[in-house]
C-alpha positions in Angstrom: 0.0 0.0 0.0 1.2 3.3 -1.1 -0.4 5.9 0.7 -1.5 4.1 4.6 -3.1 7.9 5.7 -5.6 7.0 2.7 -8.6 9.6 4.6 -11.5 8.8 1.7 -10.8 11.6 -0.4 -8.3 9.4 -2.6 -9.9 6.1 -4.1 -8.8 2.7 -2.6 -5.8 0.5 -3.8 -6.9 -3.1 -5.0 -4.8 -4.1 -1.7 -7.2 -1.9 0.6 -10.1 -2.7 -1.1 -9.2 -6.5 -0.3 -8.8 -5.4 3.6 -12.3 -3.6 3.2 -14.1 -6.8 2.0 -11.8 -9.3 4.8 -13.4 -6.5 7.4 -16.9 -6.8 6.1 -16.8 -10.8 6.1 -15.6 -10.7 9.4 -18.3 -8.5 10.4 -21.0 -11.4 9.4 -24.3 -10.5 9.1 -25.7 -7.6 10.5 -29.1 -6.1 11.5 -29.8 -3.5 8.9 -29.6 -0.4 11.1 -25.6 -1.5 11.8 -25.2 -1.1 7.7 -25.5 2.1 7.2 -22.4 2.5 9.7 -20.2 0.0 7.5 -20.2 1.2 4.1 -16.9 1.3 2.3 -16.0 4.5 3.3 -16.5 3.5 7.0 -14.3 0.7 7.3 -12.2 2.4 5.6 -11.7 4.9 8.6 -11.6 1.8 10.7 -9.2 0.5 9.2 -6.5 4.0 8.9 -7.1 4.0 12.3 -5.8 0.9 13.0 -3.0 1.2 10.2 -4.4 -1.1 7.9 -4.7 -3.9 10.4 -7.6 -6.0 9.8 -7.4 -7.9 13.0 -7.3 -4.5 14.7 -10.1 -2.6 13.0 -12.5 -5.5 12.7 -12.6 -5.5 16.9 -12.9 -1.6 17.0 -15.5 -1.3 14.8 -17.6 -4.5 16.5 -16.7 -2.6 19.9 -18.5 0.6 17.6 -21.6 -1.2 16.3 -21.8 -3.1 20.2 -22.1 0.6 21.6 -24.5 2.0 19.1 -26.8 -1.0 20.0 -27.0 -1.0 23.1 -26.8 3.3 23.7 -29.0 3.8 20.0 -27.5 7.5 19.9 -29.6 7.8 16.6 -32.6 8.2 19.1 -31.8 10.9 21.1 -33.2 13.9 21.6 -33.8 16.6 23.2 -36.3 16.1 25.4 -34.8 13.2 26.8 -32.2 15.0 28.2 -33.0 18.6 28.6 -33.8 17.7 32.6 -29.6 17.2 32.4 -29.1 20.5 30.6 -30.9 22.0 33.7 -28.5 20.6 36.0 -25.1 22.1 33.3 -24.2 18.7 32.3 -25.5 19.0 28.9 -25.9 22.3 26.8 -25.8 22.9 23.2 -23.0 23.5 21.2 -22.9 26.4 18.7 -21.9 23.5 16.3 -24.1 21.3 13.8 -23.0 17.9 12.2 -22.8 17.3 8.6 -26.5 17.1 8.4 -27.2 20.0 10.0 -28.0 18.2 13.3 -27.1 20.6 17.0 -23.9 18.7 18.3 -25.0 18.1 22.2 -22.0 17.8 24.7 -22.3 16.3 28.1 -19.5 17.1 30.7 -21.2 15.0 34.1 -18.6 17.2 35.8 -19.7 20.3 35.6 -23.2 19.6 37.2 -24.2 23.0 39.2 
């Protein structure tokens, strides 16, 4: 592999692309709600992180798609936690996500 910082905006090698596919069939199945997270470009990420090590990212991302089950982050909102903005745990940042979504941060620290 030429380029191991590969960040998406250059096209696979035939060498990732093989890593890719060994990371999706390690995966197994999935429930459809994991898929969206494990698209190309995904594992992809996965696997920079990990330096190319298919071993490595395969258990990252299952740690990833574990948490997202059981936390379902997809689902929260606002008034589910606005009782902990009260309190100065949660407040809104002045940022959005790529979708345009209010980026909530949660410091349990700083409870007033």
């Amino acid at each position: 592999m030429s380029d191991s910082n590969n960040s998406g905006t250059q096209p696979l090698t035939e060498e990732q692309q093989v890593k890719v596919s060994e990371v999706r069939r390690s995966l197994g199945k999935l429930p459809d709600k994991l898929l969206l997270y494990c698209s190309e470009a995904s594992i992809a990420r996965y696997l920079v992180a990990r330096n190319w090590n298919v071993k490595k990212a395969t258990k990252m991302l299952k740690e990833t798609l574990k948490w997202r089950l059981e936390y379902k982050p997809e689902e929260i909102r606002w008034e589910d936690v606005a009782k902990e903005a009260e309190t100065g745990k949660i407040y809104r940042s002045n940022y959005v996500d790529r979708y345009g979504r209010t980026i909530l941060v949660m410091r349990p620290g700083c409870q007033v």
